[in-house]
C-alpha positions in Angstrom: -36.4 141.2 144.9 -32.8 140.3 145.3 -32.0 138.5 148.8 -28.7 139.8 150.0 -28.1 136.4 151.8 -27.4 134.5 148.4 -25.0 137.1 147.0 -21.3 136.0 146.6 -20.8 139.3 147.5 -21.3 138.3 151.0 -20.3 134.7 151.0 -17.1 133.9 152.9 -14.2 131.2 152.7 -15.3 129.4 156.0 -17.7 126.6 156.1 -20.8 126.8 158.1 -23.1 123.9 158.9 -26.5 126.0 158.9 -27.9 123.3 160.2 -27.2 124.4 163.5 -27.7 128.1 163.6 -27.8 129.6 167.0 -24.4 129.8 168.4 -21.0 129.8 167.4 -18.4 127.1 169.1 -14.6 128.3 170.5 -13.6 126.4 167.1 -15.3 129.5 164.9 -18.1 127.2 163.3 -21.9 127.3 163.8 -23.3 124.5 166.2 -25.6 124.2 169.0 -23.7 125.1 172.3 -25.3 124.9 175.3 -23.6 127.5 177.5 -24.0 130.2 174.8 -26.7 132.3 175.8 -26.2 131.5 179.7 -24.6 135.0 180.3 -25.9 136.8 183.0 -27.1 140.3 181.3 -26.0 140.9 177.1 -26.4 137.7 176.1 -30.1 137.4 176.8 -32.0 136.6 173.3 -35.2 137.0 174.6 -37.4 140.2 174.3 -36.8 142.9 176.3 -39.2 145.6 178.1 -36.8 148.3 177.5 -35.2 149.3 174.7 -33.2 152.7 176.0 -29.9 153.0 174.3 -27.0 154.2 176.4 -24.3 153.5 173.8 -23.9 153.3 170.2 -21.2 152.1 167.9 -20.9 152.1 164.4 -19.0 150.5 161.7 -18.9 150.5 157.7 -22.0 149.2 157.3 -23.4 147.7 160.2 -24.5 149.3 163.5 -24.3 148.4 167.0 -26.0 149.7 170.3 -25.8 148.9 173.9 -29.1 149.0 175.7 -29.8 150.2 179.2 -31.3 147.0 179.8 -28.2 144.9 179.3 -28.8 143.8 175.6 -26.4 144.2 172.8 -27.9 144.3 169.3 -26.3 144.8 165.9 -27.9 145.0 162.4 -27.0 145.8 158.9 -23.9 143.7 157.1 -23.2 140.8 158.6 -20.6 139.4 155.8 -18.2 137.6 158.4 -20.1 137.8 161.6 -20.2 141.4 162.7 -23.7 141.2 163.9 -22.5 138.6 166.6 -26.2 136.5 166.4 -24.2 133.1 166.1 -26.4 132.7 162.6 -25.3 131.8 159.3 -24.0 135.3 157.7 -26.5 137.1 156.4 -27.7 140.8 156.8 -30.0 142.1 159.0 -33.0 145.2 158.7 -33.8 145.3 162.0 -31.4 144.9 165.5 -30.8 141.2 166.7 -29.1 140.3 169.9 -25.5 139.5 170.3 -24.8 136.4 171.5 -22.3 134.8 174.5 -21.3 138.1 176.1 -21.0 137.3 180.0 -20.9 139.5 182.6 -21.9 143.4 182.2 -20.9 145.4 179.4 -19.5 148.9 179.8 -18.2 149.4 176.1 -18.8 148.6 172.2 -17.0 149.2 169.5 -17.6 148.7 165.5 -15.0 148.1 162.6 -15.1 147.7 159.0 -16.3 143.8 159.4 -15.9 143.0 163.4 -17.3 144.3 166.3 -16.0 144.1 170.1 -17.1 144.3 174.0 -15.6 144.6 176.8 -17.0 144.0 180.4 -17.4 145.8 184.0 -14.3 143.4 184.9 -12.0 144.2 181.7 -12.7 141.3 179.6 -12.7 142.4 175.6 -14.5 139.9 173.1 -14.3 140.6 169.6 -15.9 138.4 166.4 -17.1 139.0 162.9 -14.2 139.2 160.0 -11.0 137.9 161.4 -8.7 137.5 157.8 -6.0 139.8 159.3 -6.3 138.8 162.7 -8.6 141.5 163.9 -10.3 139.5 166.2 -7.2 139.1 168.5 -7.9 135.1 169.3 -4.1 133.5 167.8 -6.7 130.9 166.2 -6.2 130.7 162.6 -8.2 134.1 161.9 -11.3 132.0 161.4 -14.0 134.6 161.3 -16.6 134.2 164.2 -20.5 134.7 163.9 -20.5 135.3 168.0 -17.9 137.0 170.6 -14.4 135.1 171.5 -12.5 136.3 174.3 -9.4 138.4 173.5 -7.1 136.2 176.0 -3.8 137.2 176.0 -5.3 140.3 177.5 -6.9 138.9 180.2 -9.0 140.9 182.6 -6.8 144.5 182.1 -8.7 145.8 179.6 -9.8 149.2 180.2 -10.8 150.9 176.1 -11.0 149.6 173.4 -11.8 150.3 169.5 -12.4 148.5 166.4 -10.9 149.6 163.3 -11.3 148.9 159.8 -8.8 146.3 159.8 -6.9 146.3 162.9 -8.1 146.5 166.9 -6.7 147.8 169.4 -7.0 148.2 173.2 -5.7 149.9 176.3 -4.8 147.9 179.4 -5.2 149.1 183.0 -2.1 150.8 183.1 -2.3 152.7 180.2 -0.6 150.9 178.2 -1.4 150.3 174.0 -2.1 147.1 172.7 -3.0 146.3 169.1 -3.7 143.7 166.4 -4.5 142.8 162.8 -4.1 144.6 159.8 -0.7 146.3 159.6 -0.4 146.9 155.3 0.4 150.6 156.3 1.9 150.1 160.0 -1.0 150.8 161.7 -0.6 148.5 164.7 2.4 150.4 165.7 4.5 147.5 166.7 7.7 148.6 165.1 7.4 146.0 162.3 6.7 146.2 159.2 3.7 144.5 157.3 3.5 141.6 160.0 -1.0 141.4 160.7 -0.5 140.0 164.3 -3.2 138.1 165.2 -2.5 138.7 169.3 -2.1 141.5 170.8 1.1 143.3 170.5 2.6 145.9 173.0 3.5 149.0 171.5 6.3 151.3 172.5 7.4 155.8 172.2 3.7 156.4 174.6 4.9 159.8 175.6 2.3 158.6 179.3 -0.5 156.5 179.8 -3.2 156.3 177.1 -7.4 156.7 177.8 -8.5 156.8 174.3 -7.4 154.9 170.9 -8.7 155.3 167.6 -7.5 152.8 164.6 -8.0 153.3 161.1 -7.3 152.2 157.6 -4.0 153.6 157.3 -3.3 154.7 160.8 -3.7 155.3 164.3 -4.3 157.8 167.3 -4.3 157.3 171.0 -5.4 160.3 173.6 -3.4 160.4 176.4 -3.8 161.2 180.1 -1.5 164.9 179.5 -4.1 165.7 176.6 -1.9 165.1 174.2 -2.5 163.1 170.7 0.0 160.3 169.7 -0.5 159.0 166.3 1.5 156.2 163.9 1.1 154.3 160.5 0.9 156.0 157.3 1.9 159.8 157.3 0.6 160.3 153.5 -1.7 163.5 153.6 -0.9 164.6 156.9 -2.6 162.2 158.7 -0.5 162.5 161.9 -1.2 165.7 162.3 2.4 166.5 163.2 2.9 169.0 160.3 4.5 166.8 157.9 3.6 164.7 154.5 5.3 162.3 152.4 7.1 164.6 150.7 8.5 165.6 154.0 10.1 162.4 154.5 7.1 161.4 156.3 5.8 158.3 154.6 5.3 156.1 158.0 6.1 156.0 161.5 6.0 152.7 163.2 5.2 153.4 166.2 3.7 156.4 168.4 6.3 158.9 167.5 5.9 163.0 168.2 2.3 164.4 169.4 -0.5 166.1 166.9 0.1 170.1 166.9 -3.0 170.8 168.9 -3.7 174.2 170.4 -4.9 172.8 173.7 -5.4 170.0 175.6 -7.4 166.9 173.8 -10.5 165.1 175.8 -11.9 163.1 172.7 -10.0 161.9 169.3 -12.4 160.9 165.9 -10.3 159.4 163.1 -11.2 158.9 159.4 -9.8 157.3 156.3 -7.2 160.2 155.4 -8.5 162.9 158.4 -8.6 163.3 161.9 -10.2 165.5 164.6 -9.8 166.1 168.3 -12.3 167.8 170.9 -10.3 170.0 172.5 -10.8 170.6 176.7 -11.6 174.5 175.4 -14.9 172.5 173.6 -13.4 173.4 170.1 -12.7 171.1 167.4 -9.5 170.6 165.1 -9.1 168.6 162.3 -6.5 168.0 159.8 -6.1 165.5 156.7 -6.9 165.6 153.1 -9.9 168.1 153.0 -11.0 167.2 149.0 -14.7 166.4 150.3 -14.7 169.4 153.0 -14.0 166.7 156.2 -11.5 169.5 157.8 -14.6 172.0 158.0 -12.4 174.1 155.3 -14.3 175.9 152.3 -11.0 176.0 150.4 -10.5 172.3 150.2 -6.8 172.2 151.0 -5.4 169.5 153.5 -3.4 170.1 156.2 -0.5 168.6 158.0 -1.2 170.5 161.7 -4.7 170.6 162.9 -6.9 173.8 162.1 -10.2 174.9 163.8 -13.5 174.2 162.6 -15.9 177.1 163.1 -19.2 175.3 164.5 -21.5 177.6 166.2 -21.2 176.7 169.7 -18.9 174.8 172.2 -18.9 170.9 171.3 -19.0 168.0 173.8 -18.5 164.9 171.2 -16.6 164.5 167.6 -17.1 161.6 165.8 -15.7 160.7 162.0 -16.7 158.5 159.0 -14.8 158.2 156.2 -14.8 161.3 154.5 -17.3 163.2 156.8 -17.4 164.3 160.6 -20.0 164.8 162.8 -19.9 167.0 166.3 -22.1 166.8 169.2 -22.8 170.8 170.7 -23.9 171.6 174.1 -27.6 172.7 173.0 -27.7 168.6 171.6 -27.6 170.1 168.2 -25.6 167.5 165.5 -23.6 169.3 163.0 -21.9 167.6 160.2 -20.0 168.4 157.5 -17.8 166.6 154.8 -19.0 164.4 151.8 -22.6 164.0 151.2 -23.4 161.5 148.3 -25.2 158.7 150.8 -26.9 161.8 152.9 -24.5 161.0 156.1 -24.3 164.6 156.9 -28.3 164.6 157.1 -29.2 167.6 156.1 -32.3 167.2 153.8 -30.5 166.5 150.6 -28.2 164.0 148.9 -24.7 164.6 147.0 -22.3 167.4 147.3 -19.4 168.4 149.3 -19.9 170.8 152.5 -17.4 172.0 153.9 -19.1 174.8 156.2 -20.7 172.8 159.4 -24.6 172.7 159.4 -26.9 171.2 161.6 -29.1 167.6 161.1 -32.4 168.5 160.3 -35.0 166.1 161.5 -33.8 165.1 165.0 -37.2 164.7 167.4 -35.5 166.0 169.8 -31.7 167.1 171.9 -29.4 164.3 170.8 -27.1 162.9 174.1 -24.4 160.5 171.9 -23.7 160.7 168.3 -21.2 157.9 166.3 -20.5 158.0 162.3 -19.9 155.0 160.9 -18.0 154.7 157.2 -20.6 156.5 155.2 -24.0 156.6 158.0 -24.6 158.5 160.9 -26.8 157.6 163.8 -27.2 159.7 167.4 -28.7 159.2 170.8 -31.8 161.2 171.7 -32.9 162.2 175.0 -35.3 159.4 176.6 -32.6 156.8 175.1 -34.6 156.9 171.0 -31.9 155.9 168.5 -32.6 158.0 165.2 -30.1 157.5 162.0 -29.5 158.6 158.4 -27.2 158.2 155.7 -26.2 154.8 153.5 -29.0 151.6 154.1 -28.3 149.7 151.3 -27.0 146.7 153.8 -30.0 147.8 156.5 -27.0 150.1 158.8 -30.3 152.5 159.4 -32.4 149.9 161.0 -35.8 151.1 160.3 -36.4 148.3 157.6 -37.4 148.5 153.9 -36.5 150.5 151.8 -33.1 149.9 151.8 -32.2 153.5 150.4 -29.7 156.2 151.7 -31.3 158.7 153.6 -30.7 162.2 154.1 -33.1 162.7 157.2 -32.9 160.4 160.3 -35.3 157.6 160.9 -35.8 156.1 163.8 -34.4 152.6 164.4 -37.2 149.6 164.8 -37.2 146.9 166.8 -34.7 148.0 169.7 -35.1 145.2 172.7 -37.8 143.0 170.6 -36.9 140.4 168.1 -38.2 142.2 164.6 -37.6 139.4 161.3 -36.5 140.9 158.7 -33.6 140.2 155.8 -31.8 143.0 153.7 -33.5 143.0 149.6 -32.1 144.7 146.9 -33.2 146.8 144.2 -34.0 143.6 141.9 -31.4 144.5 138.9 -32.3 142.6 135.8 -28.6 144.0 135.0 -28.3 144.7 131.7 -31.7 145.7 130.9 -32.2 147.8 134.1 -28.8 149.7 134.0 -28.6 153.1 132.2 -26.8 153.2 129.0 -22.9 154.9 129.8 -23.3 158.6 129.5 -20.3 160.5 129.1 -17.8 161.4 132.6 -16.8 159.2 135.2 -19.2 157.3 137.0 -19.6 157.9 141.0 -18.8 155.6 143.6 -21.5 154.5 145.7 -23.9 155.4 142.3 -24.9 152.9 140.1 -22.5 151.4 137.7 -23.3 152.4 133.6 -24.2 149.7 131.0 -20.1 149.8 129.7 -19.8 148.3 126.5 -16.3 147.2 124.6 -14.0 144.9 122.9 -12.4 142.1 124.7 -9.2 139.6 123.9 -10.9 138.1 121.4 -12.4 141.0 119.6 -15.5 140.4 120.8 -18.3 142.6 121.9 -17.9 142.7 125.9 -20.9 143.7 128.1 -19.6 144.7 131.9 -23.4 144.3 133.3 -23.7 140.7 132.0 -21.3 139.9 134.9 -23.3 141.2 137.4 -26.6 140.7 139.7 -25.3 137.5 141.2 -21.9 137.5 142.2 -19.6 141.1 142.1 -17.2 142.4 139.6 -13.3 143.1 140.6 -11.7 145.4 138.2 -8.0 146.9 137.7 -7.1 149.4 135.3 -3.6 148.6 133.7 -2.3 150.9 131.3 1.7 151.1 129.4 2.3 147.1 130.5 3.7 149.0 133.8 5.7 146.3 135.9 2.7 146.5 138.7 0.5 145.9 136.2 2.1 142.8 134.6 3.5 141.6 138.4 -0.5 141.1 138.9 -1.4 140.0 135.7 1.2 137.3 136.4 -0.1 136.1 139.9 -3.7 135.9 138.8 -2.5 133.8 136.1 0.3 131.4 137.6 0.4 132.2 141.4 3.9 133.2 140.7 5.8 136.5 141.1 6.0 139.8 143.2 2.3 139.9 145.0 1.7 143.6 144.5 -2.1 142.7 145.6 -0.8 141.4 149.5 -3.3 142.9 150.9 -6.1 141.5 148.5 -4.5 138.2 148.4 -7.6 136.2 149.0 -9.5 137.6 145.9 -7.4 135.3 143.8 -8.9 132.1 146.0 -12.3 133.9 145.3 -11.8 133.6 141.7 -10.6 130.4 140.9 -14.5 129.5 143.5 -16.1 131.3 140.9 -17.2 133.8 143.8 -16.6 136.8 141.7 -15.8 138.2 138.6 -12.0 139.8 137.1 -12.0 142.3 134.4 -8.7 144.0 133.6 -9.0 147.2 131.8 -6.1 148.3 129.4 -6.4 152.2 128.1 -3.3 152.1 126.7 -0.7 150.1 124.2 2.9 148.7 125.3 3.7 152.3 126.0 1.8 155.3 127.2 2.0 157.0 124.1 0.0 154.0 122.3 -4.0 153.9 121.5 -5.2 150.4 122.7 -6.3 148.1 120.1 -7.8 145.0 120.0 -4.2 143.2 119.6 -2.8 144.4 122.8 -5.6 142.7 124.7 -4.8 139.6 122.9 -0.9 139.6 123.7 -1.9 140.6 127.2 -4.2 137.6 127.4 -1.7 135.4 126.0 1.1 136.5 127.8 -1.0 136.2 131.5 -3.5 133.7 130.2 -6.4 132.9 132.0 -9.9 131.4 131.3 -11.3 133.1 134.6 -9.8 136.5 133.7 -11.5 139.1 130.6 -9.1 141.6 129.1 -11.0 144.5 127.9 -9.8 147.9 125.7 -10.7 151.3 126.7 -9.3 153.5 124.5 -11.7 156.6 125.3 -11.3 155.9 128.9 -14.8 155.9 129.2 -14.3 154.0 132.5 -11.6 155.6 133.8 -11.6 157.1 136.7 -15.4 155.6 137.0 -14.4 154.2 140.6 -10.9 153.7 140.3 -8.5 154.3 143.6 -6.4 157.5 142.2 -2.5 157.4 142.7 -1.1 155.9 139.4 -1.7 152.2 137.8 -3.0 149.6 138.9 -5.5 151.2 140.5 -8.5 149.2 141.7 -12.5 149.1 141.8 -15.4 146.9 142.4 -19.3 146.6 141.5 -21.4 144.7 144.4 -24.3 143.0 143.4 -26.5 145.6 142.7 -24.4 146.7 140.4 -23.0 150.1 142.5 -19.6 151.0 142.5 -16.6 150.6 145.2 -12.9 151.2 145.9 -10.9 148.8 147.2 -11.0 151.0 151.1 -14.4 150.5 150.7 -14.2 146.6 150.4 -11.4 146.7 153.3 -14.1 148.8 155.9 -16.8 146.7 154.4 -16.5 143.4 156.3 -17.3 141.2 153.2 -15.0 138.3 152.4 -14.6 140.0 149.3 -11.4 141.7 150.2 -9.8 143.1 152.0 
């Protein structure tokens, strides 16, 4: 079996000294620390006689959940630090305690690789992944295998929320404060593309705020009037203010006019591309891109303004994953609806798009809480029993081996105890386990096919000799477009227009040998022009690299197998067990690989 905690996939740029592996120091590295562990209630490590959760929080793929006796335990991906043990990174099956949280905590939140508190006096700590700045500390973004204090916020704190790659929180008075990633203005600061790694004030709050959601792409804050303020990227309706891009609308830098709601707001969920707001009526809108179903819409057709989703009874929670959403209804039914392939909506089968909302099948009993992480799904049952279903292949599910997607809850081990247990995979022997490529695109989150072509040299080229110990980063290039050579050129000299800014570690990565670059070229020097061996030749020449293979794909037989849509470059990578992933998906992920 393949250990997870030797996969590149997982490695990051910071050294640890493992040698000393229970706490993490103020300066971000691993050492024995005294005072760590000294905190009055969540920072406990020892066993506990009580494991009834009273909160959970989750993120891409790790989970969180606060217990009523005090404890804070995370398990799953722990790629920078999300799980907060103050242990060398590595994933875990079964719930192990945060470390250095004083005082009581009231809140948790989960993001694409961080994770954050905050305390009965208004203290937020964050730690995990902290390449953008998410962890709010001003230190260097040096990513953090236990909690730092957030402390230009002091003691205000009131909410908070991890995002995917920014954070952001709400101060005493109501006011927004947010940090980290800003590639598609997200943190609402008015500036463009800066990643603050403090908090920064935002401005255009219509009144005080009580709830925030941050995203991939943007923002939403709930505010005391019931209205819904949103900013960042307004591609595919995403603000819910009944515009898109081609409406002029491509971003709003800070909290601009409110989402079109019917009613009243008491609860926001956001996606990657959707939204959805509990209403005070107990109805739930959404609105978004609806290609999987996520706006509860049989006709697949986004929306700009938020439309009604027809669940059978009134609601009391909403919660969203990436392209799914989940609501909580007054019987404690769950109801979920939205893409399927990893089983997240729970419903007794794998794969598919449903857009109609249907209820989990499974739960022992009236759920109380529900969260949705990127792609799992995990809720609250009465007594305090934490059941969840969907993706496992990092151990999100918590109920130990095997580490397979699930399309019925199980119930999460080890809750208050101190269960062993590291994440396996599948055991790929790569190329002689993979299937051979069948016709059609492969499927992201499915495995990867045995892809065979040509490369610069004319050689034959085997994609699954690459994998099993370290993971694959592709981009398809097609017509020697100007994006396409501007990143052919800064892989190869470090010079010229970044087009990969966001990404801009992977080229570190490379020249470490921590993963693998395949560019894919489907087409000649113009569009009209089959591929041949000799283009990949004069590409290599003209953007040589040793650490870099050019490969032809002139049946696009890979393309769109994983590739971001929206024109060339696109983007795509194959973890170590040889499954597919977009570039979002690295970003949520939490892996040092990207974002």
């Amino acid at each position: 079996m393949h250990d997870i905690r030797h996969s590149q996939f997982g490695r990051v740029i910071v050294s640890l000294s493992i040698t000393c592996a229970l706490a993490c120091s103020d300066e971000g590295g691993l050492e024995g620390d005294d005072e760590i562990g000294d905190a009055e209630t969540s920072s406990d490590t020892g066993e506990s006689s009580e494991a009834v959760v009273v909160e959970i929080a989750l993120g891409s793929r790790h989970s969180c959940a606060r217990l009523e006796s005090g404890l804070v335990q995370c398990w799953g991906a722990d790629g920078a630090g999300a799980l907060g043990n103050g242990e060398p990174f590595e994933d875990r099956a079964y719930p192990s305690t945060v470390v250095g949280l004083e005082g009581e905590i009231t809140a948790i939140s989960a993001g694409g690789g961080h994770s954050c508190a905050l305390s009965s006096t208004g203290v937020m700590s964050c730690w995990g992944l902290d390449i953008l700045g998410e962890l709010g500390d001003g230190d260097g973004r040096l990513d953090r295998a236990a909690p730092i204090q957030v402390d230009a916020l002091g003691s205000s704190v009131a909410a908070i929320d991890a995002g995917t790659t920014s954070t952001c929180a709400i101060d005493k008075d109501g006011s927004l404060w947010c940090w980290g990633g800003d590639w598609f203005d997200q943190v609402g600061d008015g500036e463009d593309f800066v990643n603050p790694d403090t908090p920064v004030a935002l401005t255009g709050q219509s009144g005080p705020a009580v709830a925030v959601q941050a995203e991939q792409r943007s923002s939403c804050a709930l505010l005391e009037s019931g209205e819904v303020q949103c900013w960042g990227q307004c591609w595919f309706g995403t603000l819910g203010i009944g515009k898109l891009e081609s409406d002029d609308c491509s971003t709003l830098y800070t909290p601009g006019e409110p989402a079109q709601l019917s009613g009243p707001a008491k609860a926001i969920a956001m996606g990657d591309f959707h939204a959805c707001a509990l209403l005070e009526s107990g109805g739930v809108q959404c609105w978004g891109t609806n290609d999987h179903g996520q706006l509860g819409q049989s006709n697949f057709d986004g929306s700009g303004v938020p439309i009604d989703v027809a669940l059978p009874e009134t609601a009391t929670q909403v919660a969203s994953g990436a392209d799914f959403s989940c609501a909580l209804l007054e019987s404690g039914e769950v109801d979920c609806w939205g893409y399927n392939l990893d089983g997240q909506l729970g419903r007794g089968e794998l794969g598919g798009d449903q857009p109609t909302p249907a209820a989990v099948v499974g739960l022992p009993g009236p759920a109380t809480a529900i969260a949705v992480g990127s792609w799992h799904a995990c809720a609250i049952i009465e007594g305090g029993e934490l059941w969840c279903w969907g993706a496992d292949h990092r151990g999100q599910l918590g109920d130990g081996p095997p580490f397979d997607r699930s399309a019925v809850p199980s119930k999460v081990e080890g809750l208050g105890e101190a269960l062993e247990g590291t994440v396996t995979g599948p055991g790929i022997d790569v190329c002689d386990d993979l299937p051979i490529h069948a016709p059609g695109p492969a499927v992201l989150g499915e495995q990867a096919p045995h892809w065979v072509s040509v490369d610069q040299d004319g050689e034959a080229f085997h994609l699954c000799t690459l994998g099993g110990d370290k993971p694959i980063f592709l981009d398809a290039s097609a017509a020697w477009c100007d994006p396409c050579k501007s990143i052919a050129e800064w892989i190869s000299t470090n010079e010229g227009r970044n087009t990969l800014a966001p990404w801009a570690v992977l080229r570190d990565q490379l020249e470490a040998g921590e993963l693998s670059w395949v560019t894919v070229l489907f087409n000649g020097p113009s569009s009209d022009t089959a591929v041949s061996i000799a283009d990949a030749h004069n590409w290599h020449e003209a953007f040589p690299s040793e650490l870099v293979v050019v490969a032809i794909d002139p049946e696009f037989d890979i393309y769109p197998a994983g590739f971001s849509s929206g024109g060339l470059p696109s983007f795509a990578a194959i973890d170590e067990y040889f499954r597919w992933y977009d570039t979002a998906a690295l970003a949520r992920g939490g892996d040092r690989f990207g974002p």
